[in-house]
C-alpha positions, 0 to 999 in steps of 0.5 A: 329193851323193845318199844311197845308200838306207840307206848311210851313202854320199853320191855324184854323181847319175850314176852311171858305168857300166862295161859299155864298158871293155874292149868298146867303150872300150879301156884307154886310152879307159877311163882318159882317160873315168874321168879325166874322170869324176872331175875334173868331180866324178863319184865312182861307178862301177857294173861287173859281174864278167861285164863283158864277157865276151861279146866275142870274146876276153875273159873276163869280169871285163874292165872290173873289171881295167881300173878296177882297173888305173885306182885302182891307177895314179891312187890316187883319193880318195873313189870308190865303186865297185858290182860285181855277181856271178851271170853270170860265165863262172866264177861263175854263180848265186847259191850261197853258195859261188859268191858268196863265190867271185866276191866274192873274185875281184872283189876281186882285180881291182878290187885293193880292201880292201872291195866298196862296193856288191854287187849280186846281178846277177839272181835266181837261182830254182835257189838257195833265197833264204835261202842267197843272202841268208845269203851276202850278209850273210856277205860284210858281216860278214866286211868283203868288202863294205860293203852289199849291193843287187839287179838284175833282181829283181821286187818280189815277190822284193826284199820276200821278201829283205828278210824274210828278211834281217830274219829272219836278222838280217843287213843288207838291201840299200840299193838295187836297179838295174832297167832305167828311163828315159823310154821304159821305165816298167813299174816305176813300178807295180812296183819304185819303190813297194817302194824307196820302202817299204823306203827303197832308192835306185834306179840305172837302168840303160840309163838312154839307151834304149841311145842312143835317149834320146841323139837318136842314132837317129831312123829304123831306118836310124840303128842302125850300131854295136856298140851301136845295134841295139837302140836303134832298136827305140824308132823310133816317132811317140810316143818321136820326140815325146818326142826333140823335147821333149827336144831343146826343153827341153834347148836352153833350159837349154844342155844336151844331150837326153841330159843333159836325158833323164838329168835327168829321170829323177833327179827321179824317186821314189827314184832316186838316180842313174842310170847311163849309160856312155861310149865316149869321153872327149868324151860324159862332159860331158853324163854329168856336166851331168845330175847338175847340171840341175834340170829346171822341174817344168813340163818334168818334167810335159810329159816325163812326159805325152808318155812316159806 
């Protein structure tokens, strides 16, 4: 288990993303993949109310219905689930109002008393940062949510909402949730030196370089499903050379290269875990050994000098 920053919540270091329920997983799909999730040890699912709002036919808040829909039929235990506000269709931007609007909405659809994790989804520059951080302290006081966190901010940006929020006196965010993995590394400069300062736990996101970290990819001819497009944008010699190590590394310990891909960026300075989605009931195994496999410290350092 792996501490979540400040929090006093210990969960699996994977982190199950929700962005596909209701997109690209069906409600069925969905169900069987958090059952699975959960009976090979996974306790924690990351969402978004804008989840997915962006296909044909849906509304936004999708994927907090489906997995409310799945806790109120399957009553688990011990599961801690992290939504996000600030790009629902109904709920844009980071207003004080807005937030606790949105807040309560997705409260109403997951059916849960309290939000574990509540991220701001992306900084909002039009709302001054006081009234979002006195929002978000609000919603902690108030028992709508548990401890609050930040995606999509610069470093700048987190360490002037941790001064105000110590300014105001209300709790700081635990953790922050940026775009990382082996083939995407720009906050290793920027965003891990202010988590490892301030002691927030890391969740990356796109954590498969949208399946290119997956093996799934290897020319511009491979790019074919819903979500693939973008993935093969990382076809090149040098990230092709990080698969084949990968892809070595991995059949040494019996794993997948999206496991090992997955295992090396939980050895990495304050990530907690990353997060990685699953379209179907067969791909939660290799989502679930990475929160497993302890990489040898040589085979991080030739990961880390091939991605560099």
């Amino acid at each position: 288990m792996a501490r979540i920053g400040s929090s006093d919540l210990d969960v699996f270091p994977l982190n199950l993303g929700g962005n596909v329920f209701g997109w690209t997983a069906d409600r069925d799909e969905s169900f069987r993949i958090l059952d699975a999730f959960v009976e090979g040890g996974g306790d924690f699912i990351d969402t978004a109310d804008s989840y997915s709002a962006w296909v044909p036919g849906n509304t936004g808040g999708d994927s907090e219905r489906l997995i409310g829909a799945w806790l109120a039929d399957r009553k688990p235990s011990g599961i801690t689930v992290a939504t996000k506000v600030s790009q629902h269709p109904d709920f844009r931007g980071l207003s004080a109002s807005n937030v606790r609007a949105a807040a309560e909405a997705s409260l109403e659809r997951l059916g849960v008393e309290s939000i574990d994790l509540y991220y701001a989804h992306f900084d909002d520059e039009a709302t001054p940062l006081e009234e979002t951080v006195e929002a978000f302290g609000a919603l902690v006081s108030d028992g709508l949510v548990r401890y609050t966190a930040v995606s999509n901010y610069s470093a700048e940006r987190i360490r002037e909402w941790i001064r105000i929020a110590r300014e105001l006196g209300v709790p700081e965010p635990v953790a922050v949730q940026p775009h990382y993995n082996l083939v995407e590394r720009g906050i290793e400069q920027t965003i891990i030196p202010v988590a490892e300062e301030f002691g927030l736990g890391v969740f990356p996101y796109f954590s498969l370089a949208k399946g290119f970290l997956a093996g799934k990819y290897r020319s511009a001819d491979d790019g074919g499903s819903p979500r693939a497009g973008a993935a093969t944008e990382y076809v090149n010699d040098k990230n092709l050379a990080v698969i084949d190590a990968l892809e070595r590394i991995g059949r040494a310990h019996g794993a997948s290269i999206a496991t090992t891909s997955l295992a090396w960026l939980r050895s990495r300075p304050a990530v907690v875990a990353p997060i990685a989605s699953a379209s179907r009931v067969d791909q939660v195994a290799d989502l679930l050994a990475a929160g497993r496999l302890e990489l040898a410290p040589e085979e991080i350092a030739e990961l880390d000098a091939l991605s560099a």
